[in-house]
Structure formats: C-alpha cells, structure tokens
MILUMZA-402665 format. One record per residue (C-alpha): residue number from 1; residue in three letters; chain; x, y, z. Coordinates in Angstrom, 1 decimal, m for minus. Example, Ala and Ser with C-alpha at 12.3 -4.5 7.8 and 13.67 -1.06 7.14 Angstrom:
@i:1	aa:ala	ch:A	xx:12.3	yy:m4.5	zz:7.8
@i:2	aa:ser	ch:A	xx:13.7	yy:m1.1	zz:7.1
REM end
This chain:
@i:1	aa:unk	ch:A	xx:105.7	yy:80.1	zz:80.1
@i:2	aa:unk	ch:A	xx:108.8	yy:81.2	zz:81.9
@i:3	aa:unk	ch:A	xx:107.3	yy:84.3	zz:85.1
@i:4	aa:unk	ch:A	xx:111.0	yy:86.6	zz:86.2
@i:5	aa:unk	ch:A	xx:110.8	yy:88.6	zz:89.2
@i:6	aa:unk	ch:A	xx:113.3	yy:90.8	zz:90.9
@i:7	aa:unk	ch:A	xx:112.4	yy:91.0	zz:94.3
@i:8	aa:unk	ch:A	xx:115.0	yy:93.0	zz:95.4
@i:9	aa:unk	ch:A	xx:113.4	yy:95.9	zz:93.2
@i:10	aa:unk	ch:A	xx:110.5	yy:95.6	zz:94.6
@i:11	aa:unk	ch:A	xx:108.6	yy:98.7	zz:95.9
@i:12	aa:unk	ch:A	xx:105.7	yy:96.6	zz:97.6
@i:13	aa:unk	ch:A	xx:102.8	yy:98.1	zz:95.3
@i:14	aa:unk	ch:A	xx:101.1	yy:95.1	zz:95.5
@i:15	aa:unk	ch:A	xx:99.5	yy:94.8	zz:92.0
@i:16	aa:unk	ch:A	xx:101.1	yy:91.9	zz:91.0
@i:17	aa:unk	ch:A	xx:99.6	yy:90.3	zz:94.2
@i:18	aa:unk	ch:A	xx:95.7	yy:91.6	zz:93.2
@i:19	aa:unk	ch:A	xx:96.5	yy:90.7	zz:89.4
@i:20	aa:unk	ch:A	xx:98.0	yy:87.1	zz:89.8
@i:21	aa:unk	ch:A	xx:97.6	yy:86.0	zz:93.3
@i:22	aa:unk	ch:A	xx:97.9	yy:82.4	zz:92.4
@i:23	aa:unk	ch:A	xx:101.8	yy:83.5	zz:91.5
@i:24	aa:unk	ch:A	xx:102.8	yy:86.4	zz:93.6
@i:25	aa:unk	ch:A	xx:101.9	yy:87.0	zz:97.1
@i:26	aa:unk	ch:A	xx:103.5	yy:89.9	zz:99.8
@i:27	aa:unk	ch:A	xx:106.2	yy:88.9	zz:102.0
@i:28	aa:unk	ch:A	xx:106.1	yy:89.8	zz:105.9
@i:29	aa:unk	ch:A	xx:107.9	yy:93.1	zz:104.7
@i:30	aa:unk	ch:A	xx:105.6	yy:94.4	zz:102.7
@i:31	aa:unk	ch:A	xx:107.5	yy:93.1	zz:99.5
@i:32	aa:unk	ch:A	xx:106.1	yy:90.8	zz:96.5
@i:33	aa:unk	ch:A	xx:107.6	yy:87.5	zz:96.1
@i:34	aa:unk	ch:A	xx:106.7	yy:84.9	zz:93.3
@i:35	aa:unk	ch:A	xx:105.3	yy:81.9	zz:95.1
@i:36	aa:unk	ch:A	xx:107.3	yy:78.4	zz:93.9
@i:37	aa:unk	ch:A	xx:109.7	yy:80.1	zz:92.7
@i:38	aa:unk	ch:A	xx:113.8	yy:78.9	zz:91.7
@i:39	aa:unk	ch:A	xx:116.2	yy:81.6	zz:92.5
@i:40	aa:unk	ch:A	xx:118.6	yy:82.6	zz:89.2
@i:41	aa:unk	ch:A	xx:120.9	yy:85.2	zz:89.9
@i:42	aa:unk	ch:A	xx:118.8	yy:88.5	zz:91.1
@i:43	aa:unk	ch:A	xx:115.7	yy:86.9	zz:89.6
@i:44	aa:unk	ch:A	xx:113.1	yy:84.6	zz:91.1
@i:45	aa:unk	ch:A	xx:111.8	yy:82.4	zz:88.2
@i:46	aa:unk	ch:A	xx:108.6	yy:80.3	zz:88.3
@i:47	aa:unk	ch:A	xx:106.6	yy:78.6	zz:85.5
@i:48	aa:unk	ch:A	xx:103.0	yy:80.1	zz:84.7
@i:49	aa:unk	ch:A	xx:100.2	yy:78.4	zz:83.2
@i:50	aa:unk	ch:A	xx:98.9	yy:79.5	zz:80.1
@i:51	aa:unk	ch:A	xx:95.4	yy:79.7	zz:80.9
@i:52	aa:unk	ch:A	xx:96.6	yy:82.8	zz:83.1
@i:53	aa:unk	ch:A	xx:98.5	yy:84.7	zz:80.7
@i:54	aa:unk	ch:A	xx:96.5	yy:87.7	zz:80.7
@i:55	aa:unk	ch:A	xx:96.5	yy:88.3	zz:83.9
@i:56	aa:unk	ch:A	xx:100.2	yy:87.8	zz:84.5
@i:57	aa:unk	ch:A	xx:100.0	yy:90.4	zz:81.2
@i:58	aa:unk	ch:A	xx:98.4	yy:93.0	zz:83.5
@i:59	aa:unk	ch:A	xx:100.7	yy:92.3	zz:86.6
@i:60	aa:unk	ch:A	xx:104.0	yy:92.9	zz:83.9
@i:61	aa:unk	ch:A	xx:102.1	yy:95.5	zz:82.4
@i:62	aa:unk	ch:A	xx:101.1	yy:97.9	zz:85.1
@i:63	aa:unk	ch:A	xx:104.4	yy:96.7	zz:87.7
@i:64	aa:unk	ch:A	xx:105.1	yy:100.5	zz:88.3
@i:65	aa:unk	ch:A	xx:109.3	yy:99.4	zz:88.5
@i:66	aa:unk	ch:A	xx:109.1	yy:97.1	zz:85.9
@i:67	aa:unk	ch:A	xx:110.4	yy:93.9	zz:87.5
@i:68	aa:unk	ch:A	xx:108.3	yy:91.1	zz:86.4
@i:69	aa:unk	ch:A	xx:108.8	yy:89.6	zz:83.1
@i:70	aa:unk	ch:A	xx:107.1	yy:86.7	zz:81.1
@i:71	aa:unk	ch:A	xx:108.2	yy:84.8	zz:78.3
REM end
C-alpha cells in the first residue's frame, strides 16, 4: 500500500511517530518525516506493509492537519 505525507504541513504532533514508528519518525526540528521515503512533488511517499495497516489507519486517522494518506 502506497503511505503520502506532507512534511511541510506538518505541525510536529508526533502521533504518527507513536502510531507507526516503523514508518514515521521526528526530524531534528521537531517535524515528522516518513522514513524511506521518495519525494513526489510536496509529498513524501513510501510503501507500507499490509500487516500494519491499522496502525497507519490510526496515524491517518487522528493526524490533527490531515497530511498523511494511505492507499
């Protein structure tokens, strides 16, 4: 499954980071990043397993801006 981020909307909550640590961790500003990651346009994109779907559910899901997507 396809994991969007837009970094540069990031507010630094840090949810994603306790939800889906094995995808998103926080940059030395405070700011989540997707980890292995491919940069397309004002989105980082990465692949996710789908073992961990419901957990990348819960990072999309409670993302207070809304900048994480999965597909």
């Amino acid at each position: 499954m396809r994991i969007r981020h837009k970094k540069n909307e990031c507010i630094g909550c840090a949810l994603c980071e306790q939800e889906a640590p094995e995808y998103f961790t926080m940059d030395e500003e405070g700011m989540a990043t997707l980890l292995d990651f491919v940069q397309q346009g004002v989105f980082q994109q990465g692949q996710g397993l789908e073992v961990d779907r419901a957990k990348l559910t819960r990072a999309t899901e409670g993302c207070p801006v809304n900048i994480i997507h999965v597909d």
